[in-house]
N, C-alpha and C positions, 0 to 999 in steps of 0.2 A: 792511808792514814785517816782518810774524812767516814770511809764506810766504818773502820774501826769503830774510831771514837764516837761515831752514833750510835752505833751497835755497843758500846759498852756503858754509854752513858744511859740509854732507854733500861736499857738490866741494871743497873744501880739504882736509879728513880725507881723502877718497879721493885726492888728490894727493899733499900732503904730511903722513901720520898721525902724533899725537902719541901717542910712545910713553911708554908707564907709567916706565922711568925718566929723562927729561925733569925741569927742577931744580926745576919746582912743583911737582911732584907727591911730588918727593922733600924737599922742603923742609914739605910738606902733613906727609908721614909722620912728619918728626922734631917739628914741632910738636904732632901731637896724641899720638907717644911721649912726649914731654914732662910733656903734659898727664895720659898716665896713669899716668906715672913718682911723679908729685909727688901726685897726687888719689886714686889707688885705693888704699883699703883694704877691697876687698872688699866693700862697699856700695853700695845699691842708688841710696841718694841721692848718692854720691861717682858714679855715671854717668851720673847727670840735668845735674849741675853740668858731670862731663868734656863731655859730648857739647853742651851750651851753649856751653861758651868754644870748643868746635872748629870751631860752625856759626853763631853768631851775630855775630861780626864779620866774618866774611866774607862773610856773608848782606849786613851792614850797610854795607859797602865797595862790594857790587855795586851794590848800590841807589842808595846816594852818587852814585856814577860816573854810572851811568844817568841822573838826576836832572838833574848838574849836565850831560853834555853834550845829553841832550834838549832843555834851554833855550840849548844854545850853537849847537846844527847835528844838523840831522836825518841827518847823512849820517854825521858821528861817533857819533850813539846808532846808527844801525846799525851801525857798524863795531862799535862794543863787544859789541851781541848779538851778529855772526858771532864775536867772541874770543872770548863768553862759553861761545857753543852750542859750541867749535870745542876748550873745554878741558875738558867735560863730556861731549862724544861721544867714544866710541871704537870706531865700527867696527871698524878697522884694525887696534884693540891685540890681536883676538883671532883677525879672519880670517886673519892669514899659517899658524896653526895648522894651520887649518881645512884649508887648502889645499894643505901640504906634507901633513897626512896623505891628502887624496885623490890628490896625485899618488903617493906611497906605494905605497897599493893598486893605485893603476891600475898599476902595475908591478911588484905585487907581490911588493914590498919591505917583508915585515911586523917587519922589525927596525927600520927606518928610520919605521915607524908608530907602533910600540910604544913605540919613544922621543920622537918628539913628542907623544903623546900625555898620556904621561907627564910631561914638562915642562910641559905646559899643565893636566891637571888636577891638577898637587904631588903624585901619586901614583904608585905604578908600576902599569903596565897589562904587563909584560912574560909573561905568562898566556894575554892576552886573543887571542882568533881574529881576523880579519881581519871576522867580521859582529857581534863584541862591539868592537870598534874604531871602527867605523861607526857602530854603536848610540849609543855615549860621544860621540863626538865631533856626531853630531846633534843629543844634549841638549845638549850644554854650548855648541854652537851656538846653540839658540834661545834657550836661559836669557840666556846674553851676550848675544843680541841684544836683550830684553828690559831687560835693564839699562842698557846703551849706548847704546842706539837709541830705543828708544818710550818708554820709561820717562824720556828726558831731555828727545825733543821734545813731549811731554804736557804736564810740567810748563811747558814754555817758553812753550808755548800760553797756557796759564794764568795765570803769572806774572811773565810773561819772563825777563831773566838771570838772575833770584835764585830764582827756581823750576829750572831748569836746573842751574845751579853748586852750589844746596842738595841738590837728589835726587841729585847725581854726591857730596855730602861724605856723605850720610843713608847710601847705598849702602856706600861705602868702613870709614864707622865702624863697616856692619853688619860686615863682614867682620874688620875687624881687632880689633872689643870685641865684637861679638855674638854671634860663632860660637865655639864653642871646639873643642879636639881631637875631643868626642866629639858633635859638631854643638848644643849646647847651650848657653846664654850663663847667664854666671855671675851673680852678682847685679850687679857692675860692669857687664856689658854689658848687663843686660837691657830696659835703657830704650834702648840702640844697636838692639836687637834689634826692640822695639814699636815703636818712631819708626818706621822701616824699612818694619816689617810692614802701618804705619797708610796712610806717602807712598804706598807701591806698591800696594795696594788697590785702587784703580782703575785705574794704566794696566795692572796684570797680567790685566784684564781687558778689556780694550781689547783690548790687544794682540792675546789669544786670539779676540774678536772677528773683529781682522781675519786671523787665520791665518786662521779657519773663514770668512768670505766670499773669502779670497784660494784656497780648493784645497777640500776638500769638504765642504760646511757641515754637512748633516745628519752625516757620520759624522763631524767633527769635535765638534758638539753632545752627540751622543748619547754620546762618550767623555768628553766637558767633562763630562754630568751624572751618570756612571753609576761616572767611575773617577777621577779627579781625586782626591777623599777621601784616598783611600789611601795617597799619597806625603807621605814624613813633612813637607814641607814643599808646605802648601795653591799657596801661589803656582808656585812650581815645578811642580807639579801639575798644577792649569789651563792652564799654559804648554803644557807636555809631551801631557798628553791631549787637548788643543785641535788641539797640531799631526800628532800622531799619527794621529788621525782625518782630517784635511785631506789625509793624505801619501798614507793608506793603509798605514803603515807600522807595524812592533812597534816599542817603545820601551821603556824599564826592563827587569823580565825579569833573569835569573840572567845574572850578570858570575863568572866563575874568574878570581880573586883568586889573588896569591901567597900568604896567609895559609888559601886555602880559597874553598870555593864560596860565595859571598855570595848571596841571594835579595831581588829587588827586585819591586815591585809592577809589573806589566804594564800597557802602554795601548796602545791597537789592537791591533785582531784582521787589519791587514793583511800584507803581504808583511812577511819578515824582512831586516831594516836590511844594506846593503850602500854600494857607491859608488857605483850607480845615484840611490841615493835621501840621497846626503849631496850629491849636483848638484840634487836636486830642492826639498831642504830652503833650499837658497841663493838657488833661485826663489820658495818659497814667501815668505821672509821679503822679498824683493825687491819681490815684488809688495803683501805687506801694506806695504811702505815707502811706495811708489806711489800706493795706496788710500789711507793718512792725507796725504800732499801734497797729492792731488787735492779730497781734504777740506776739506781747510785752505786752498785755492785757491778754493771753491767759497763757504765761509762769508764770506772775506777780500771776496771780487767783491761778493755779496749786502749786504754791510756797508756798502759804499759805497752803494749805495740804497735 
């Protein structure tokens, strides 16, 4: 059932993608504003209690459900994980990005980059060259995919829909209580911020796992152990330096900011980020896609005997 329902959820997302303002997701937002409207006063225990009421009835819902139609019809508990898997993935919500800015470049139309770009990471990139464009846009590629992708069928694995649905809420809460303006989580988000840091622990290592057997392991390795450290955010790091070395490609490295030259920690020493290699990062995460399937295919067969 779990290789199923992945495999039919990733073909529904890729047919028909749910998009981030979609009325759960938007209904998600105004109840956990709610939640930090009426609870936060700036306390560390007022974000232990918010980030409970946000994740534990929904946690408790998914389960219910599962529960009860497990005992009714096996073909309804599946249907439920493909809703479950199918409201917690989001490919889709990040690749149209991706993709408008490689047609972009390929036609080099770096106004037409610069502004998608900028809408997808809430900053402006209107500075950046067409190989600082490329560079951005292949981070914030893998990192999404990491959080959309592996990070949601890991847990699914694990715990089925309530594993799934909980790391897509763990995620979300990190983002909207954990982070603040100057990347730092206040004492309210800071349990949004370790929850987060604890769930993803393991698949942000997985993950890099399969970048490094999916494209080039040793020098994907040797930048997992040598340079990972560096970026202010461990998990992102491993991400980044994992696929960096896989690709062959630079990543992080000095962004021209409109405020000024920003300096960021480098990973790979290979070629410099272009659209060559924003087609090649699409394959890489493709194939690590494939590789956890084939995985999860292989355990799923052997389990039966």
């Amino acid at each position: 059932m779990t290789f199923i329902s992945l495999v039919a959820a990733l073909l529904l997302e890729q047919w028909r993608p749910l998009r981030t303002g979609n009325p759960l997701y938007v209904a998600f937002a105004r109840y956990v504003n709610h939640i930090a409207k009426n609870f936060d006063s700036g306390q560390y225990r007022d974000g232990v209690i918010s980030w409970l009421l946000a994740v534990v009835p929904v946690a408790i819902c998914t389960v219910m459900i599962y529960w009860v139609l497990i005992r009714t019809s096996v073909v309804l508990a599946l249907l439920w994980n493909i809703f479950a898997l199918y409201l917690a993935l989001g490919f889709r919500q990040f690749s149209h990005f991706y993709t408008d800015i490689m047609v972009a470049l390929r036609n080099n139309d770096l106004t037409r980059a610069r502004a998608v770009l900028s809408a997808w990471r809430d900053e402006s990139a209107q500075e950046f060259s067409a190989g600082e464009i490329a560079r951005v846009a292949i981070e914030l590629g893998l990192i999404r995919s990491q959080r959309h992708v592996f990070g949601v069928m890991m847990w699914f694995v694990v715990l089925g829909p309530v594993g799934a649905i909980g790391y897509r809420l763990a995620a979300l809460l990190n983002d909207r209580w954990g982070t603040g303006r100057d990347g730092e989580a206040g004492a309210f988000g800071l349990f949004a911020a370790r929850a987060y840091q604890v769930i993803d622990w393991i698949p942000v290592r997985l993950t890099a796992v399969g970048f490094a057997v999916a494209g080039d392991f040793m020098g994907s390795v040797e930048c997992w152990r040598e340079q990972a450290a560096s970026w202010r955010s461990r998990s992102q790091g491993i991400i980044l330096a994992s696929a960096a070395g896989a690709l062959g490609v630079k990543l992080g490295g000095v962004l021209h900011e409109e405020s000024g030259i920003v300096y960021r920690p480098q990973f790979g020493d290979g070629d410099e980020a272009d659209v060559d290699y924003m087609h090649a990062a699409v394959g890489l995460i493709w194939r690590a896609l494939v590789l956890w399937l084939f995985l999860i295919l292989l355990v799923t067969i052997a389990s039966r005997f």
